[in-house]
gemmi code that builds the backbone of each chain (N, CA, C; Angstrom):
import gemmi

chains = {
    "A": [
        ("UNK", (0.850, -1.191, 0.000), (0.000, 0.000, 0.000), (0.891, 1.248, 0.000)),
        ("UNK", (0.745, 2.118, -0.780), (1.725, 3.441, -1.185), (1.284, 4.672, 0.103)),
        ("UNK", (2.234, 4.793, 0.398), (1.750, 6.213, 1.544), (1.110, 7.409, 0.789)),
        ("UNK", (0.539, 8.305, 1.420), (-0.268, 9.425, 0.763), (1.146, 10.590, 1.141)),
        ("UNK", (0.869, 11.477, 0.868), (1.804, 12.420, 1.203), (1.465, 13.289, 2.672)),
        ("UNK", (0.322, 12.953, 2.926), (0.258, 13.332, 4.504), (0.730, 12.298, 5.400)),
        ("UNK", (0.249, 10.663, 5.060), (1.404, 9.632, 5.957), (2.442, 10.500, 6.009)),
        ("UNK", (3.012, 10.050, 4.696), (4.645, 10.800, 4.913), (4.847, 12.042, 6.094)),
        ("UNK", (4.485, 12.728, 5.917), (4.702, 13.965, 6.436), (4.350, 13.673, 7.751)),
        ("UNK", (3.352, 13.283, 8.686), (3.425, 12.752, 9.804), (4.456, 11.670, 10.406)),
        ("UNK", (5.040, 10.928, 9.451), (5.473, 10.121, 9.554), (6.753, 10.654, 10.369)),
        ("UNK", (7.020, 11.706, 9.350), (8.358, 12.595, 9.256), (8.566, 13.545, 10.464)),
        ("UNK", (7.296, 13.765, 11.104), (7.442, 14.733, 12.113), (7.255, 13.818, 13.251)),
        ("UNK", (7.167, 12.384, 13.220), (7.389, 11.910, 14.845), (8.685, 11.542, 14.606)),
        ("UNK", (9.245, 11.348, 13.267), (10.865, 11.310, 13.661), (11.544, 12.335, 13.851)),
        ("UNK", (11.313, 13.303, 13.485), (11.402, 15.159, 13.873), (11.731, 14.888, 14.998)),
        ("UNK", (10.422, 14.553, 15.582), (10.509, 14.703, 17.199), (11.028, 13.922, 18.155)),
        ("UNK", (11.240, 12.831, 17.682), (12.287, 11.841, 18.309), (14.098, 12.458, 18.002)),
        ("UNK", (14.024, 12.840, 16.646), (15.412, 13.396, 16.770), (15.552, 14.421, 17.498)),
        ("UNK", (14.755, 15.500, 17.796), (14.686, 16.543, 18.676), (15.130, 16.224, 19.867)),
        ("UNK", (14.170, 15.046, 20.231), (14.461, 14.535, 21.630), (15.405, 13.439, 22.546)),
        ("UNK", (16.235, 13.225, 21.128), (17.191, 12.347, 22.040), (18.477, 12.603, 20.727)),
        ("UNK", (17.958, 12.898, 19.706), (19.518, 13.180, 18.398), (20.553, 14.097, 18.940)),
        ("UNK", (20.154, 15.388, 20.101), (21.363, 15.859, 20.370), (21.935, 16.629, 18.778)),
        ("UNK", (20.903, 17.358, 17.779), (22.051, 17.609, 16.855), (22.143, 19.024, 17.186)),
        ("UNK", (23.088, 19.434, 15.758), (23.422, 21.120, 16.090), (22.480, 21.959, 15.385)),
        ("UNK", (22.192, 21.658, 15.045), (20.694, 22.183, 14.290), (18.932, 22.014, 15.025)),
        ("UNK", (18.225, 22.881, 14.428), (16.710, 22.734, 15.083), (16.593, 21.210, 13.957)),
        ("UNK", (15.489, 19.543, 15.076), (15.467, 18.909, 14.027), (14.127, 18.928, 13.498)),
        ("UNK", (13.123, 20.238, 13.658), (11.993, 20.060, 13.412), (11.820, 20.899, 11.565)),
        ("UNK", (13.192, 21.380, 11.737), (13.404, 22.069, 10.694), (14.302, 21.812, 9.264)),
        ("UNK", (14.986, 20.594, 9.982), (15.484, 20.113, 8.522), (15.116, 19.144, 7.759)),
        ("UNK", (15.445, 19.107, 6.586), (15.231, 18.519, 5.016), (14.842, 16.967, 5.334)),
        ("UNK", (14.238, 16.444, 5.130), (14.436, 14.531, 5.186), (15.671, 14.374, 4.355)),
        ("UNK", (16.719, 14.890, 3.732), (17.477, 14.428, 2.964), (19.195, 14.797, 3.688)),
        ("UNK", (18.484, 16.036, 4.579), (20.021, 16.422, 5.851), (20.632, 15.044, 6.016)),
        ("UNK", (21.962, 15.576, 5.867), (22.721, 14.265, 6.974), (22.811, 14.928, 8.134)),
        ("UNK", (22.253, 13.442, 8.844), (21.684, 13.747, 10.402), (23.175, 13.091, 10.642)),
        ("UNK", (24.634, 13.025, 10.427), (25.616, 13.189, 11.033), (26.483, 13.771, 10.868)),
        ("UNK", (25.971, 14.712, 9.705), (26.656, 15.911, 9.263), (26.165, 16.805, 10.165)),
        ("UNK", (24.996, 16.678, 10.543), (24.336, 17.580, 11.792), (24.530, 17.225, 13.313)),
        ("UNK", (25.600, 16.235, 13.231), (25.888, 16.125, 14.940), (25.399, 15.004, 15.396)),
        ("UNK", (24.715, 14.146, 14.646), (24.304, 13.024, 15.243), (25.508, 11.956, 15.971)),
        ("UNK", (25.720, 11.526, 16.496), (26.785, 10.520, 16.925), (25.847, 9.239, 17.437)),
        ("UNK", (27.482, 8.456, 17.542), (26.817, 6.930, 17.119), (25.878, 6.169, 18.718)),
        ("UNK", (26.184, 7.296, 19.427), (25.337, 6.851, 20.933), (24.180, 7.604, 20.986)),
        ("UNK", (24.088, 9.072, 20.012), (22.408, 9.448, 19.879), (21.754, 8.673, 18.920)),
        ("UNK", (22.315, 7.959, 18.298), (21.942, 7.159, 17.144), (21.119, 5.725, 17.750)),
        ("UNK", (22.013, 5.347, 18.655), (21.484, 4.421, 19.571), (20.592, 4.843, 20.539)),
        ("UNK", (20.268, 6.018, 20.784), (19.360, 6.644, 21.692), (18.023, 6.833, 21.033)),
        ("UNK", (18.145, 6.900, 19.128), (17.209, 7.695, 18.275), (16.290, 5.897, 18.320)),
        ("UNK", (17.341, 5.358, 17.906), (16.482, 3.646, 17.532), (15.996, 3.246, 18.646)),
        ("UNK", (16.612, 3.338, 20.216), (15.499, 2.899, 21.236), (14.061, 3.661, 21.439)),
        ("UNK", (14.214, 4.577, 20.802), (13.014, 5.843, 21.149), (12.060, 5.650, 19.907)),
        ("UNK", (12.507, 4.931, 19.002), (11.362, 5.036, 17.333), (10.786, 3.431, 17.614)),
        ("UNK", (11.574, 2.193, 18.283), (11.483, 1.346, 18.830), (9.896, 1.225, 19.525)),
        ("UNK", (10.173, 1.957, 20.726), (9.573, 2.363, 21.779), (8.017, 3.200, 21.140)),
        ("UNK", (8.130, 3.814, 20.659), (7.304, 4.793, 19.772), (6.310, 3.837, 19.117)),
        ("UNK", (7.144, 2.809, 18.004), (6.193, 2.827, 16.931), (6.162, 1.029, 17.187)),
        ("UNK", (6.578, 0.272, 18.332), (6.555, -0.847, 18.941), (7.238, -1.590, 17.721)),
        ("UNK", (8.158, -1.334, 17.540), (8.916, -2.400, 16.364), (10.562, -2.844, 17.211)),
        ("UNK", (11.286, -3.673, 16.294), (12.212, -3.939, 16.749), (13.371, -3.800, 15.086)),
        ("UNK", (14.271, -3.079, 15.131), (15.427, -2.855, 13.980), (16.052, -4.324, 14.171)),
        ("UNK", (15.871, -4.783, 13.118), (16.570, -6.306, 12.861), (18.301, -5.740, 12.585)),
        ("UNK", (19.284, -7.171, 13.524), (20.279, -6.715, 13.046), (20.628, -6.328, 11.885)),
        ("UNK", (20.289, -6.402, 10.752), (20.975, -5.984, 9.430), (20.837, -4.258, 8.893)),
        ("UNK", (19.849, -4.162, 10.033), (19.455, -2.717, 9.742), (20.006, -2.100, 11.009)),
        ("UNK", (21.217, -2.092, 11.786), (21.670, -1.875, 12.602), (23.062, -1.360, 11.696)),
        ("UNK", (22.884, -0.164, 11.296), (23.950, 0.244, 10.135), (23.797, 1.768, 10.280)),
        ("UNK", (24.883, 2.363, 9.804), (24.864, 3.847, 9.893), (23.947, 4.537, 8.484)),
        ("UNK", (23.463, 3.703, 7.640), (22.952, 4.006, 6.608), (21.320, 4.418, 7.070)),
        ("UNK", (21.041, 3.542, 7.788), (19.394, 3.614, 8.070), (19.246, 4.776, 9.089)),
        ("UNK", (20.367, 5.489, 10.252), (19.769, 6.448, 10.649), (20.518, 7.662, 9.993)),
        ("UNK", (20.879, 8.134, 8.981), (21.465, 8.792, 7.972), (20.870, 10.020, 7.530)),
        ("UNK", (19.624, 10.125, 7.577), (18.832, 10.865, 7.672), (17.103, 10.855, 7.827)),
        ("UNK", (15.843, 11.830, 7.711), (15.316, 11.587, 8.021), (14.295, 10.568, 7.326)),
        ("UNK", (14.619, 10.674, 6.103), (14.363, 9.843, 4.636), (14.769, 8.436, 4.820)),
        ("UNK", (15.677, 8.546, 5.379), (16.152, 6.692, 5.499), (15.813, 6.238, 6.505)),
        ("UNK", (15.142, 6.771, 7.721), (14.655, 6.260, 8.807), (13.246, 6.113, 8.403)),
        ("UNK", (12.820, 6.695, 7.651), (11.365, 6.960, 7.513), (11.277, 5.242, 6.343)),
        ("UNK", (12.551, 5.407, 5.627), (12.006, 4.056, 4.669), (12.366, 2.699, 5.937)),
        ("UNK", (13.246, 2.645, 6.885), (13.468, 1.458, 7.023), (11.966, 1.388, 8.052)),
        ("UNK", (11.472, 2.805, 8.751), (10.111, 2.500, 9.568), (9.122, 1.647, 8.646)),
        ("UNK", (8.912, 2.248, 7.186), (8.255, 1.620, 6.743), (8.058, -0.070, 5.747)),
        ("UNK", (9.530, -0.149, 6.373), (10.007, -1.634, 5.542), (9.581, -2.580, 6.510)),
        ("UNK", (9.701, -1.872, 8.114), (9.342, -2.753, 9.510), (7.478, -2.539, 9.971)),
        ("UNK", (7.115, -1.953, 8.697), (5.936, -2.074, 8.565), (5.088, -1.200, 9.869)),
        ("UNK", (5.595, 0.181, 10.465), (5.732, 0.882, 11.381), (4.748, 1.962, 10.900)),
        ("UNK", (4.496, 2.158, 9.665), (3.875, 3.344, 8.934), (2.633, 3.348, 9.093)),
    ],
    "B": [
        ("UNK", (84.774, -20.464, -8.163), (83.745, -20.671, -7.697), (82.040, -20.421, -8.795)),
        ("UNK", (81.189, -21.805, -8.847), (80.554, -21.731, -9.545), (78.998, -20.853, -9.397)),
        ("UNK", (79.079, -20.325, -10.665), (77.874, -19.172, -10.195), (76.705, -19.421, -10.050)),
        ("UNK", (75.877, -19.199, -9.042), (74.722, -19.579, -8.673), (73.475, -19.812, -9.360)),
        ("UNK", (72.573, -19.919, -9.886), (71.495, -19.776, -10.510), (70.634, -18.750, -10.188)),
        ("UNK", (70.406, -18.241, -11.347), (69.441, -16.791, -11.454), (67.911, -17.138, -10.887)),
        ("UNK", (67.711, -17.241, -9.476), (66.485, -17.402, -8.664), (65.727, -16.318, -8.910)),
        ("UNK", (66.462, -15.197, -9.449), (65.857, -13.733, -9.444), (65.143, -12.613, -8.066)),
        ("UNK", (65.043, -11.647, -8.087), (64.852, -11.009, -7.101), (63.602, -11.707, -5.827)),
        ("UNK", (64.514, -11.343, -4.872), (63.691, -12.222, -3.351), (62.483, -11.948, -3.270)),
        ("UNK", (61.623, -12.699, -2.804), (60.132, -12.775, -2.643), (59.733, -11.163, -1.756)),
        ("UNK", (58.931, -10.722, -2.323), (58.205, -9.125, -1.531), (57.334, -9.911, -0.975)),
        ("UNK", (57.457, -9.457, 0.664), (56.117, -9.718, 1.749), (55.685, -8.830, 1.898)),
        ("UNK", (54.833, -8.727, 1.844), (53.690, -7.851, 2.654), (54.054, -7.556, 4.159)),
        ("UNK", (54.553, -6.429, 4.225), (54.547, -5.941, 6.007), (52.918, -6.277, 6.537)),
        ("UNK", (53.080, -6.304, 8.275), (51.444, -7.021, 8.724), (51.357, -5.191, 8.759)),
        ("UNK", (49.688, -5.250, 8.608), (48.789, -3.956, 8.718), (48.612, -3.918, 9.702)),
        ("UNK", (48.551, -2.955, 10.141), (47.617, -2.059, 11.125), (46.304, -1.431, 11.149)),
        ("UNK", (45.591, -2.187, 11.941), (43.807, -1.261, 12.023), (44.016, -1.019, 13.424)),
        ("UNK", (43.165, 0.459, 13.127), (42.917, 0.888, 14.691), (41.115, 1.849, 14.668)),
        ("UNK", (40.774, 1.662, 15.707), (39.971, 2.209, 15.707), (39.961, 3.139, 16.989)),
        ("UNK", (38.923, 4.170, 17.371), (39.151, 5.296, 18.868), (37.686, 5.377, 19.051)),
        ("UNK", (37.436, 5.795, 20.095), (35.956, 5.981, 20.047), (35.841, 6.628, 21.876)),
        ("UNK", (35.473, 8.046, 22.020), (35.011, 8.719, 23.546), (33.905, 8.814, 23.686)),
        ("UNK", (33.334, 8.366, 24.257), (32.095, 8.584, 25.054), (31.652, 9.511, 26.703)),
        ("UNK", (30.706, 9.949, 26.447), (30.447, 10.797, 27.634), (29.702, 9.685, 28.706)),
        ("UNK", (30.430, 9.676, 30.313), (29.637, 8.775, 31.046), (28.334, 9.283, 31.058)),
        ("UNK", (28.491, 10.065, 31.768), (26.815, 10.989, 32.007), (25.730, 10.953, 30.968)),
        ("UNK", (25.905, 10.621, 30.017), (24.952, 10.230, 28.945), (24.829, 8.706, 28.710)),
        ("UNK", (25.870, 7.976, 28.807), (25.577, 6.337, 29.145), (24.385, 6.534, 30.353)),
        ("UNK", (24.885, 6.717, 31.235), (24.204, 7.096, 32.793), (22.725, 7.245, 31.952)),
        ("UNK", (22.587, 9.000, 31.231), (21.168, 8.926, 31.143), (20.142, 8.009, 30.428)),
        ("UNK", (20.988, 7.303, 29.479), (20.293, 5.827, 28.490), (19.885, 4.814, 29.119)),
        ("UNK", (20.856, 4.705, 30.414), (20.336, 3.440, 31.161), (19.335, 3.949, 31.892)),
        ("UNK", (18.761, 5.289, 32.246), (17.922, 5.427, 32.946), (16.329, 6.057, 32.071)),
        ("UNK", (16.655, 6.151, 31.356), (15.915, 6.812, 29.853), (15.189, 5.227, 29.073)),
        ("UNK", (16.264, 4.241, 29.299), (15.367, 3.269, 28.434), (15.385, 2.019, 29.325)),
        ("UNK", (15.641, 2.645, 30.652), (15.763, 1.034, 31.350), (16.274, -0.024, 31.064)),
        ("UNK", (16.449, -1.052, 31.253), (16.830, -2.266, 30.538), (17.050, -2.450, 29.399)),
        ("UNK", (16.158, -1.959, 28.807), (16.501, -1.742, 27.465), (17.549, -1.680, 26.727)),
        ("UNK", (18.381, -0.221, 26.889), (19.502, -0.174, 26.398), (20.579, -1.489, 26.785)),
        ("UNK", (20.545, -2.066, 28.040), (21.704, -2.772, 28.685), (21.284, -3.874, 27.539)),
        ("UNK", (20.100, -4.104, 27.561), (19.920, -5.618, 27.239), (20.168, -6.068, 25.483)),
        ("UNK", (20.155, -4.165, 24.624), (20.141, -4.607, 23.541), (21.912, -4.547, 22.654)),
        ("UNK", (22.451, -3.404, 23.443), (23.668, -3.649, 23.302), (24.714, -4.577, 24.334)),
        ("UNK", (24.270, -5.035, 25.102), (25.487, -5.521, 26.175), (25.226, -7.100, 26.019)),
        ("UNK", (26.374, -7.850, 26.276), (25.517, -9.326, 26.229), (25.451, -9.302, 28.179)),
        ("UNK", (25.178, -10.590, 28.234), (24.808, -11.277, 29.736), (25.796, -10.715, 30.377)),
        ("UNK", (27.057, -11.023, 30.146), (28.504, -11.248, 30.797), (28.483, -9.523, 31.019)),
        ("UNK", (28.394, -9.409, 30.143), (29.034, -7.871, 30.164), (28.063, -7.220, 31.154)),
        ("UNK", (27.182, -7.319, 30.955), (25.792, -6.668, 32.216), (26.168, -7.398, 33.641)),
        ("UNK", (26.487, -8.333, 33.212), (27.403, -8.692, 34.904), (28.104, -8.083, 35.400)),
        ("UNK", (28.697, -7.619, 34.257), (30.848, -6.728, 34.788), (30.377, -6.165, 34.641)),
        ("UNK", (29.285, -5.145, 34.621), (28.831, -3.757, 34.736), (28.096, -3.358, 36.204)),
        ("UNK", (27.308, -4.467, 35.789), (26.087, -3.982, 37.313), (26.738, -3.736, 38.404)),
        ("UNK", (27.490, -4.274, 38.792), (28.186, -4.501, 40.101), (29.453, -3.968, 40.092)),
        ("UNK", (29.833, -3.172, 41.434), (29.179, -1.966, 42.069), (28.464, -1.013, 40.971)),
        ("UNK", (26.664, -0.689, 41.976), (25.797, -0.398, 41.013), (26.180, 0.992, 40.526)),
        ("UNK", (27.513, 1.268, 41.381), (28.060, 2.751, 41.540), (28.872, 3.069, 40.291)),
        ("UNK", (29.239, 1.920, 39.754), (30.675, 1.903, 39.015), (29.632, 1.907, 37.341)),
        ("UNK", (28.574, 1.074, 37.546), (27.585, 0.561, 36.443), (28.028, 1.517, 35.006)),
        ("UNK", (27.627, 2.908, 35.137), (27.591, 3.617, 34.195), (29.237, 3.704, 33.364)),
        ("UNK", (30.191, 4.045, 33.908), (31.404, 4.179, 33.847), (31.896, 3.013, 33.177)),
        ("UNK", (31.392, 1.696, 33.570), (31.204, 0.978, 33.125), (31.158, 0.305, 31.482)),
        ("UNK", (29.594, 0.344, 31.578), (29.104, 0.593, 30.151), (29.735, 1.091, 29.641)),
        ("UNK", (29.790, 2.445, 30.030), (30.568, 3.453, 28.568), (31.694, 2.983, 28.240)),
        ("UNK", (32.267, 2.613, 28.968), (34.205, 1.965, 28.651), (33.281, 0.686, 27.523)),
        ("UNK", (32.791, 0.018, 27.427), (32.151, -0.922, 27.112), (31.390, -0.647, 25.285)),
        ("UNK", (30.951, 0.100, 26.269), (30.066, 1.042, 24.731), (31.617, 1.517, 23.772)),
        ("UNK", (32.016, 2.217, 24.222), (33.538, 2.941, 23.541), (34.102, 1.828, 22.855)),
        ("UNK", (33.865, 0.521, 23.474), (35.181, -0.176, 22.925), (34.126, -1.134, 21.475)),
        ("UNK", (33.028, -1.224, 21.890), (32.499, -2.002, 20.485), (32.587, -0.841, 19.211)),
        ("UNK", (32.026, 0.430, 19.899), (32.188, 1.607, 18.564), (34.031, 1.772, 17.748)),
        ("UNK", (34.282, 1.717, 18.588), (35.917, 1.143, 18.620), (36.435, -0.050, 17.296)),
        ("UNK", (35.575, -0.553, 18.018), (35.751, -1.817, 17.056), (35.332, -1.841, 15.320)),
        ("UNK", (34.095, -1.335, 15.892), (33.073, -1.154, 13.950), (34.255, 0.023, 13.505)),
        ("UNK", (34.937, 0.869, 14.218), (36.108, 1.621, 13.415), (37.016, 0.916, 12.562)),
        ("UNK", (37.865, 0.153, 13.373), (38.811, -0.861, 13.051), (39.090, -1.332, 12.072)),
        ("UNK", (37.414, -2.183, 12.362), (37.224, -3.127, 11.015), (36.362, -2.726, 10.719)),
        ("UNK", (36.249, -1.426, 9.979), (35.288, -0.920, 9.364), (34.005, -1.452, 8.880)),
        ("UNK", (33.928, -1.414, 9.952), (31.823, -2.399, 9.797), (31.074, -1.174, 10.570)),
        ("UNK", (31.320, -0.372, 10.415), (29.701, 0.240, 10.535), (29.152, 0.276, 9.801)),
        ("UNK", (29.178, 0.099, 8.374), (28.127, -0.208, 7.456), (27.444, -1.528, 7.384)),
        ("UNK", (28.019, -2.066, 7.807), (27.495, -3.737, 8.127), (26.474, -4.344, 8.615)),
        ("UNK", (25.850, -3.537, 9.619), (24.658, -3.926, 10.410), (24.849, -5.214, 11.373)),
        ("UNK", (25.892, -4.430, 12.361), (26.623, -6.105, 13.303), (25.802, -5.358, 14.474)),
        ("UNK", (25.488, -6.567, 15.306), (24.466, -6.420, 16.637), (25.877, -5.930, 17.434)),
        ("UNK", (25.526, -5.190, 18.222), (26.468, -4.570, 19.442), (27.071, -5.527, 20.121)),
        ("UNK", (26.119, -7.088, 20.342), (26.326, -7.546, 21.368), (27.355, -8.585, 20.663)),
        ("UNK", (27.831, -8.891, 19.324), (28.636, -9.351, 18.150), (30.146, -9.212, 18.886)),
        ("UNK", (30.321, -7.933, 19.678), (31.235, -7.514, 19.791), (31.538, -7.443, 21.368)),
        ("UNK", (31.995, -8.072, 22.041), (32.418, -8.421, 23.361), (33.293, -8.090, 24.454)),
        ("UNK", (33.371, -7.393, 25.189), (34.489, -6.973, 25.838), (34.699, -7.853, 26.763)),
        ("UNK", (35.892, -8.630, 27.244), (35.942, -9.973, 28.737), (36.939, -9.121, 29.163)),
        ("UNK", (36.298, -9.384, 30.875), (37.902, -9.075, 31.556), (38.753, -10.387, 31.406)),
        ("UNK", (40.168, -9.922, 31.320), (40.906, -11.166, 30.808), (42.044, -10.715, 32.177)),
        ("UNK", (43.079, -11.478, 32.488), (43.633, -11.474, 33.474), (44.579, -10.177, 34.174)),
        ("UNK", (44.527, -9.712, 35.377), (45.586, -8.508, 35.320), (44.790, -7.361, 35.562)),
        ("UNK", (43.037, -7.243, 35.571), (42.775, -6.565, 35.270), (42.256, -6.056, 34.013)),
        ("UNK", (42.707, -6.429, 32.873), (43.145, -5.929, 31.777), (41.549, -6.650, 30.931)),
        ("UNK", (41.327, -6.277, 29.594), (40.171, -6.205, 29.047), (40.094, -7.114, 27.275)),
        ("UNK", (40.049, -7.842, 27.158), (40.109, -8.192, 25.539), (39.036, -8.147, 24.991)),
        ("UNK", (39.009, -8.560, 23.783), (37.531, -8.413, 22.845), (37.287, -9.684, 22.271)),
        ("UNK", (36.146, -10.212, 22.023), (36.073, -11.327, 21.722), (34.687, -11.077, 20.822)),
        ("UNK", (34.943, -11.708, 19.139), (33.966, -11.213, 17.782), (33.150, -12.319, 18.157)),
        ("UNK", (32.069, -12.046, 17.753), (30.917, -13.373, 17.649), (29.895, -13.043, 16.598)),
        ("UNK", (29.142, -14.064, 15.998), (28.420, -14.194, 14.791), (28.767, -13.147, 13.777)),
        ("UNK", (28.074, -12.339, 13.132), (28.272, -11.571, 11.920), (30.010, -10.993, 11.957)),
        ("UNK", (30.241, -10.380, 13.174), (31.401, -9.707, 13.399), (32.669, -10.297, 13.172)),
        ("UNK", (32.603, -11.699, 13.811), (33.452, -12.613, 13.816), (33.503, -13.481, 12.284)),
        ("UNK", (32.741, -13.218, 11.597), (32.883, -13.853, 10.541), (33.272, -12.608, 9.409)),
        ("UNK", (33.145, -11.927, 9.344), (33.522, -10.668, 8.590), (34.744, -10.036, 8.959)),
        ("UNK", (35.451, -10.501, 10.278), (36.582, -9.839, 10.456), (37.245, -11.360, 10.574)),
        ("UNK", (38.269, -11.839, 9.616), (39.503, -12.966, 9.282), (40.269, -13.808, 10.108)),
        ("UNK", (39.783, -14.048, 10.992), (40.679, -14.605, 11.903), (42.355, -15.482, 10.952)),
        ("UNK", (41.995, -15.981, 9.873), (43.474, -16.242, 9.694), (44.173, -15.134, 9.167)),
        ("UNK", (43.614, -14.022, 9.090), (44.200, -12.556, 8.262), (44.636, -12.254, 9.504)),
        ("UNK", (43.635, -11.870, 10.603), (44.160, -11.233, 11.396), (44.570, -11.558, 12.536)),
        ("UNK", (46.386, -11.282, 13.139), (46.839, -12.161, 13.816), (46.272, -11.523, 15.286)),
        ("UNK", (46.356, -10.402, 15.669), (45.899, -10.283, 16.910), (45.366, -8.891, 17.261)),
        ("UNK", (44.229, -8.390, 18.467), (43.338, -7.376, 18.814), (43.489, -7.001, 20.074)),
        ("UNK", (43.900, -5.988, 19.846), (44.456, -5.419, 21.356), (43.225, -4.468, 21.628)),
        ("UNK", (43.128, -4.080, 22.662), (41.979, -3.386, 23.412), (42.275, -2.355, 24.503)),
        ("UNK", (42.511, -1.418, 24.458), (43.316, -0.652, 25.647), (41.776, 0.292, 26.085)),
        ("UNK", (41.246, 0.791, 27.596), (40.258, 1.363, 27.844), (40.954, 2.560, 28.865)),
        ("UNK", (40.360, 3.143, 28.881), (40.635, 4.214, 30.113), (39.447, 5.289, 30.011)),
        ("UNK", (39.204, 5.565, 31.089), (38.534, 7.062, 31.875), (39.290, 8.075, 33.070)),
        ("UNK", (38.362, 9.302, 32.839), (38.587, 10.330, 33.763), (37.464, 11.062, 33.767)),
        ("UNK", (37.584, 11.265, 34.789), (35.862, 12.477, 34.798), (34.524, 11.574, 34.082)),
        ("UNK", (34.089, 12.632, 33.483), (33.127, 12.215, 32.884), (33.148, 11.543, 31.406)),
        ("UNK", (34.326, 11.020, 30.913), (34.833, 10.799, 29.993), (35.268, 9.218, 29.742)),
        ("UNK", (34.972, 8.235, 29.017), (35.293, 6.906, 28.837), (36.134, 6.388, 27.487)),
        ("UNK", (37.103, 6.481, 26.813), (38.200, 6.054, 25.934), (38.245, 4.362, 25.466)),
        ("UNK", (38.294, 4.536, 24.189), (38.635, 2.775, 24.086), (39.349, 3.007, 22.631)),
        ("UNK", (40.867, 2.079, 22.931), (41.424, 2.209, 21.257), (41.100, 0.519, 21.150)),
        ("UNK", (41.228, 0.662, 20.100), (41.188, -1.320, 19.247), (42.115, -0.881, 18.140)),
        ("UNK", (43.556, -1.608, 18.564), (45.055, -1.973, 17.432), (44.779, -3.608, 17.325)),
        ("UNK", (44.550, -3.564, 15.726), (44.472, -4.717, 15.564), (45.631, -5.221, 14.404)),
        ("UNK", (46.941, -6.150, 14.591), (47.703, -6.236, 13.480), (47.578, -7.511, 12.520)),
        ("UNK", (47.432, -7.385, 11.060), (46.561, -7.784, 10.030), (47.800, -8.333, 9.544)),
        ("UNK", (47.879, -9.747, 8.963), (48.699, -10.416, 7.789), (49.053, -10.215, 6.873)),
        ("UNK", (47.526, -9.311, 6.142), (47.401, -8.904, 4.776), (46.249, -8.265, 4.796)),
        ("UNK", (45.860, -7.517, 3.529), (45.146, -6.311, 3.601), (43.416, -7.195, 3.662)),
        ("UNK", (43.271, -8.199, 3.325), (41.917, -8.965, 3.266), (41.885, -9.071, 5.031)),
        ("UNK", (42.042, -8.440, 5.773), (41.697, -8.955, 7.369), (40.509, -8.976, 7.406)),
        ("UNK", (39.912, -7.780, 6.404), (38.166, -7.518, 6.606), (37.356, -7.918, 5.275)),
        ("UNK", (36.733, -8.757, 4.981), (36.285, -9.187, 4.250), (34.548, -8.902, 3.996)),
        ("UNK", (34.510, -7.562, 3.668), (32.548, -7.721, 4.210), (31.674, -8.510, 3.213)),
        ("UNK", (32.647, -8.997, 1.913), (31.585, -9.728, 1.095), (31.792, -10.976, 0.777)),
    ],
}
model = gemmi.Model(1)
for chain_id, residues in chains.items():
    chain = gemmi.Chain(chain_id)
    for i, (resn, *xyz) in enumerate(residues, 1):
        res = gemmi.Residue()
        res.name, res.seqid = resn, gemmi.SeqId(i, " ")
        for name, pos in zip(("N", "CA", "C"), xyz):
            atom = gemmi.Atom()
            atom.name, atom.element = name, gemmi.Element(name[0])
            atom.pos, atom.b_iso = gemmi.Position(*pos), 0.0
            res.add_atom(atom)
        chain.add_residue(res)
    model.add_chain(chain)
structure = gemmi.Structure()
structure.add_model(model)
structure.setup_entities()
């Protein structure tokens, strides 16, 4: 089933707000691009681990090891596809 | 005196490589994860053992971890697997005798990093303050130590 463009966009703002609330970046994260690198923006690899227990927790899923990679929390676009690969959407 | 046979120029070895990886962590933010996700965090990066050598003294716990935490991020440096998608807990810290700390690879980690490539993994940890350090020198046979495919 294809997301609408309001999924998306909700989708996008509870990861907003999870990065807000535990990403630690140098930037506002309610304000950047889904396409920012969120470790070009300060993310590090223990808010990273802070971001996946909290989207975890959030959206009751579990990140299979293979998706335990610096690629999937990369930005807000790639968190948003692996939420919706774990069927989270 | 009779002249030798043209064997031709001596075999080139390969000097052994060097991987290293570094990785600092802030205690006080280990501290707030374990209290932010409860169990959670311990249980999804740490294995059994290691939540043992942590918990106890519940004082020491955080300081702990992070030396712990430092040294697997440490590691995905090394042997460049953070792109890899290796479980935290892949990657092992034991106290080994002396005090002293080694690392020990398991499933994905351990199979992606060569054991006949790579001859040996040193692990050095230290803290101060609020601050937790971990290097991983690991010296390599040949440049295949890491094999991710």
């Amino acid at each position: 089933m294809s997301m609408t463009m309001t999924d998306t966009a909700t989708l996008d703002a509870k990861i907003r707000s999870v990065l807000h609330d535990h990403g630690r970046l140098n930037q506002d994260a309610q304000s950047i691009t889904p396409e920012t690198d969120l470790y070009q923006a300060g993310l590090t690899s223990h808010a990273s681990v802070n971001v996946m227990l909290a989207l975890e927790g959030q959206f009751d899923i579990e990140f299979p090891d293979q998706m335990l990679n610096r690629a999937v929390f990369s930005s807000v676009q790639a968190i948003r596809s692996a939420l919706q690969e774990l069927g989270a959407a | 005196m009779s002249p030798q046979p043209d064997s031709g120029p001596p075999p080139v070895r390969a000097a052994p490589q060097v991987r290293s990886g570094i990785d600092i962590v802030q205690i006080s933010r280990i501290d707030e994860s374990l209290k932010r996700f409860g169990g959670r965090f311990a249980r999804r990066l740490f294995t059994l053992r290691e939540r043992a050598d942590s918990d106890q003294p519940s004082v020491l716990a955080p300081q702990r971890y992070a030396l712990r935490f430092a040294a697997k991020e440490a590691a995905l440096k090394a042997f460049d697997l953070a792109h890899e998608g290796i479980n935290w807990r892949d990657i092992e810290v034991v106290p080994s005798e002396g005090g002293r700390c080694s690392l020990q690879l398991h499933g994905k980690a351990a199979r992606l990093v060569d054991p006949t490539a790579t001859s040996h993994i040193c692990l050095s940890l230290s803290h101060d303050g609020d601050y937790a350090v971990a290097l991983v020198v690991a010296t390599c046979r040949d440049a295949r130590a890491v094999d991710p495919h």
